[in-house]
N, C-alpha and C positions, 0 to 999 in steps of 0.2 A: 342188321347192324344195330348196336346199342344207339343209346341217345347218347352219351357221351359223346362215341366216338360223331356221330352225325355234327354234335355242336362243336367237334374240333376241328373237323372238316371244313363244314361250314365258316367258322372265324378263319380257318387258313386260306382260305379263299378271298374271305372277306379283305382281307390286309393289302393283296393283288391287283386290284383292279388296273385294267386294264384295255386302251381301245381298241375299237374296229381291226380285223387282220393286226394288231400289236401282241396279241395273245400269247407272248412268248411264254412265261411265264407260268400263268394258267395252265398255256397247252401242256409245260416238261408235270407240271403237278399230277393234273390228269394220267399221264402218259406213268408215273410213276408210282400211283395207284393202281391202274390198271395193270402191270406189269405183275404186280404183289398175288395177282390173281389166280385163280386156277387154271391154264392156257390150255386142258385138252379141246375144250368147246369156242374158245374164241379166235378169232380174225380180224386184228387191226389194221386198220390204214388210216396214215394220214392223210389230211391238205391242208394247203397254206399251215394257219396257225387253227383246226378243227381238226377234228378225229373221229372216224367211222369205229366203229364196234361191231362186230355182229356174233352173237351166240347161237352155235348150230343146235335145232333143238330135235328132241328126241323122237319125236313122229310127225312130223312135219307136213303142213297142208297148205302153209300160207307163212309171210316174212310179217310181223310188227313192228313197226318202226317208232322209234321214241327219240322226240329231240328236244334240246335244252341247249337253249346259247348260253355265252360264257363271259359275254365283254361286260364292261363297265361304260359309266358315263364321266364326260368331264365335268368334273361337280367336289368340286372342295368340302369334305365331309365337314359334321358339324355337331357328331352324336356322342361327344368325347367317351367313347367307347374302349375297354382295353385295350381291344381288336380291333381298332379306327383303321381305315386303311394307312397303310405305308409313304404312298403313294401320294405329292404333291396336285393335286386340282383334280386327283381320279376317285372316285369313288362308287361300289355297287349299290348306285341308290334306286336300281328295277328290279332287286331281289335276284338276280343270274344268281349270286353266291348260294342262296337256297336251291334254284334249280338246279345247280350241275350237283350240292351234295346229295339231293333227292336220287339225280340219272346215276351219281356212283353208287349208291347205295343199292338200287334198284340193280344197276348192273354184277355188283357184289354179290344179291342175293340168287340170279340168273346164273353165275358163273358158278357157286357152288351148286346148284341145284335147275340145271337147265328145264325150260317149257317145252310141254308137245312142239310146239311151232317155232319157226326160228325168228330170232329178237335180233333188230338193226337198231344199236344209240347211235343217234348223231349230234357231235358234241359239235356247236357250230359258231361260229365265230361271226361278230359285226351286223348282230341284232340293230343295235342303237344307231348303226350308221357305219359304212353308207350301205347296207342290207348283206346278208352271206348266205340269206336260203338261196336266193336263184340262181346265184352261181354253183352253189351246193350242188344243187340238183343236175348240173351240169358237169360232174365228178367222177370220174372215172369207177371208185367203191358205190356209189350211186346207182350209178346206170346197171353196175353188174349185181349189187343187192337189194337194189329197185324194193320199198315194201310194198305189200298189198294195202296194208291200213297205218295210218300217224297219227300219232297222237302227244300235244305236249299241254304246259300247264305253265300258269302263270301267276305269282303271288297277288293279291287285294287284300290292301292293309284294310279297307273299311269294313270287311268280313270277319268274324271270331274265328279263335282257331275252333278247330272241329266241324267248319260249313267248307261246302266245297260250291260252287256257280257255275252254269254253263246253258247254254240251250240249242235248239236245232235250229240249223239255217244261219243268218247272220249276228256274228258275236261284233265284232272289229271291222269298223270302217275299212276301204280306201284311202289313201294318205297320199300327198306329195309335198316334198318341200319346194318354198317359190321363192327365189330371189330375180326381183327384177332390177337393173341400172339403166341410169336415166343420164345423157351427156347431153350439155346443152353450151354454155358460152358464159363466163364469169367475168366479173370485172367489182368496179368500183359501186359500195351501194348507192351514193351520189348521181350514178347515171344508169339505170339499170334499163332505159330504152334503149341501150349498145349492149346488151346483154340478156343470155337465153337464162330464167331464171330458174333452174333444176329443185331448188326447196317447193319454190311454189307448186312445179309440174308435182312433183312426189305428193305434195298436200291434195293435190286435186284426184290424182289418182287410189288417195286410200280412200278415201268417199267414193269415187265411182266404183271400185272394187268391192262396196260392203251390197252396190243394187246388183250385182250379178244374182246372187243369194237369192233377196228380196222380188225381183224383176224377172227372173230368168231362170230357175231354176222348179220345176213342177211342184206344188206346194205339199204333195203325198211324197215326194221324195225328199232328200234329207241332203244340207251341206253346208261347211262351214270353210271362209274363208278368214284367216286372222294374220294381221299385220303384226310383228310382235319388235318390229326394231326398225329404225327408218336412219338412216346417215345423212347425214349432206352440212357439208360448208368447214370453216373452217375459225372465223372470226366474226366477230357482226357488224364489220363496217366492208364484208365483202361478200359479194354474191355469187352465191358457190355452184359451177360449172356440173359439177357430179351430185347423185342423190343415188340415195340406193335402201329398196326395200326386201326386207327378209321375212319372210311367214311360213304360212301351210295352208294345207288343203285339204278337206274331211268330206269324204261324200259317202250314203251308202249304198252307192252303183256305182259300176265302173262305166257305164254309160253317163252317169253325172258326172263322173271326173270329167269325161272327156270335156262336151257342157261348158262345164268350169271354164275349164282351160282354151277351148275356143274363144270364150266369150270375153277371158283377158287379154287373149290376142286380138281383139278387134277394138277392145278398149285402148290398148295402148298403141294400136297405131292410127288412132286419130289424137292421142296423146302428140305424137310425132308432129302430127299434122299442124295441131294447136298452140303447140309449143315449140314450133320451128327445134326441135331436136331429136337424138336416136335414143330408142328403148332396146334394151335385149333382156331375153327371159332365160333363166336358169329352172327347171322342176327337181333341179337335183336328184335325189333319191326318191323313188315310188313305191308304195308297198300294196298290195293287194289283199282285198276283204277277207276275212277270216269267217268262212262257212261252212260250217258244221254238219256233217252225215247225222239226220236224226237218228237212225238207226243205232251209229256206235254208242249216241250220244245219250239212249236211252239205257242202253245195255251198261255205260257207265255207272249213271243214277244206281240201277240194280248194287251195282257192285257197293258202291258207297252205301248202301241201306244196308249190303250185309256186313260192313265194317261199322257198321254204329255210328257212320259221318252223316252229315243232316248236307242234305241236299236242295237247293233251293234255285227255282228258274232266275236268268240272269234277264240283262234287257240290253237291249243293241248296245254297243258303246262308239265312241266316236277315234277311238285308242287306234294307233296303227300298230303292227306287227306283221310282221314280212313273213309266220310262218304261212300266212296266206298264201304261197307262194306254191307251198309244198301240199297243199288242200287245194288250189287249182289242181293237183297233176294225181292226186289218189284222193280216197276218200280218207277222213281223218275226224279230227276234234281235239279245241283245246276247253280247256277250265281254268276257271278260277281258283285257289287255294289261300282258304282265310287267313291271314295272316296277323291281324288284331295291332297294326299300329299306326298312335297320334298321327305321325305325319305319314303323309302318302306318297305314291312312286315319284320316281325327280326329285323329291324333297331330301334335302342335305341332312335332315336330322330322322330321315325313314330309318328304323329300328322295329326289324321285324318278329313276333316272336318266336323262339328256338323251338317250340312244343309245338308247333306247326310241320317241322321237321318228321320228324315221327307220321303224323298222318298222311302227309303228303309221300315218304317212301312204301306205307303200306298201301296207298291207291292206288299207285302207280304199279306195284307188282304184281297186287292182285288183279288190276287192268290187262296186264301185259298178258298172263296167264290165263286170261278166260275170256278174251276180245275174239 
């Protein structure tokens, strides 16, 4: 695929965004690209708002699997771009728009010119929330095109274009999101010995929540707890019955998540205790470590030396991504793909570069073809 067409792609995507299982949109675009294709060699299915692919290939020993989610974040863009998203408070500010014009392009190049081996895309929906690989996985085109090996890829603005990141074993944390709410007894600030005081419970609980970390967590292992929004009350001449906190969870074992999360439940039910009131916990969505086959992960590197892309060892990150998901259940590997801009992932003014395009569809094919 020319560059052109990749960067028009790309901006058409860009303009879309869109959230978790919302993928309407996205998916009919996809759906009608694909369509445009050469169909002797392919087999699509849907789900929900994702889409299976699979290219039968020509001597076949083994299935590759290549997956690219598709969604956006709620994030009011800020890049005044011609190609700003459409879209009021949506925007693709984790790069999806570059990964799925990579998987089409990539797929484009498979469908004229199929591999020994047969290629599974999985175009998948609700990365950002609330997860879509595990249910993925649990898909009917899944179970029955099942790959041997996966492999996806991720933009990193702090990279130039032309470097690609990755290493063996663990890339990407463990994640959970934490919302706890705290009910207690409200009243007049005047008298607050007839009243359960839920600000102050909340205020004592993000202190004792920073010693799990510190206290309780093996100091060779790794985890981050962070508070990033706290609620409670209503006016300041009254003391507010509810509090409620909202965070996350970064560990790099899923033996420390657990850990973690034990250890917040014993914090907060002496919270109960102290504060004559009830706690409940929400983890929300969970996403599972991203661990890398050294194996594929070397045989990449290879590939990327003979495409003149500079390769370089990455180091643990604290980042969640649910394709862990799909690396629990075969063996796989994701990468990094330099992307070369100011502002970073989440960021309302991330402006990725287009000439990243271009390298990231030739790794990934020539990936796909000699894996």
């Amino acid at each position: 695929m020319e560059s052109k067409q990749l960067i028009q792609i790309r901006r058409d995507l860009h303009q879309i965004p869109e959230l978790g299982f919302q993928e309407e949109k996205t998916q009919k675009y996809l759906l009608d690209f694909i369509e445009k294709l050469p169909q002797d060699d392919l087999e699509v299915e849907t789900w929900r708002t994702g889409i299976f692919v699979k290219v039968s290939g020509k001597n076949p020993k083994k299935t590759i699997g290549y997956r690219t989610d598709i969604d956006g974040l709620p994030l009011q863009e800020e890049t005044n771009l011609e190609f700003k998203s459409l879209h009021e408070g949506r925007m693709h500010a984790c790069g999806h728009d570059f990964h799925m014009t990579i998987a089409l392009s990539a797929l484009e190049a498979l469908a004229n010119e199929p591999a020994d081996d047969h290629i599974l895309f999985l175009f998948q929906p609700a990365e950002e929330g609330p997860g879509g690989a595990e249910p993925m996985l649990e898909a009917a085109p899944m179970k029955k095109w099942k790959p041997d090996v996966i492999f996806a890829l991720h933009i990193a603005p702090e990279l130039p274009v032309g470097t690609v990141s990755s290493r063996a074993g663990l890339l990407f944390a463990n994640t959970s999101e934490l919302f706890i709410d705290l009910i207690g007894k409200g009243g007049h600030a005047a008298y607050p010995h007839l009243t359960k005081d839920m600000v102050v419970a909340a205020s004592s609980l993000v202190t004792q929540l920073q010693q799990v970390v510190a206290r309780r967590v093996d100091p060779l292992d790794s985890a981050v707890i962070t508070v990033g929004k706290i609620n409670g009350g209503t006016v300041q001449n009254i003391i507010s019955e509810h509090a409620r906190l909202e965070g996350t969870i970064r560990t790099m074992s899923p033996n420390a998540m657990e850990e973690v999360k034990q250890e917040i439940e014993k914090i907060t039910k002496g919270l109960e205790i102290s504060n004559d009131c009830k706690v409940s916990i929400d983890y929300g969505a969970n996403y599972y470590q991203v661990n890398n086959d050294e194996k594929l992960v070397q045989q990449f590197s290879q590939i990327a030396d003979q495409l003149d892309v500079t390769y370089v060892e990455a180091s643990p990150a604290m980042t969640g991504e649910d394709f862990g998901y799909m690396l629990k259940e075969m063996p796989g590997f994701m990468f990094w793909l330099g992307v070369n801009s100011e502002a970073g992932l989440h960021n309302a003014k991330l402006s990725p570069d287009e000439d990243a395009l271009r390298v990231g569809s030739s790794l990934v094919i020539s990936s796909l073809k000699q894996l």
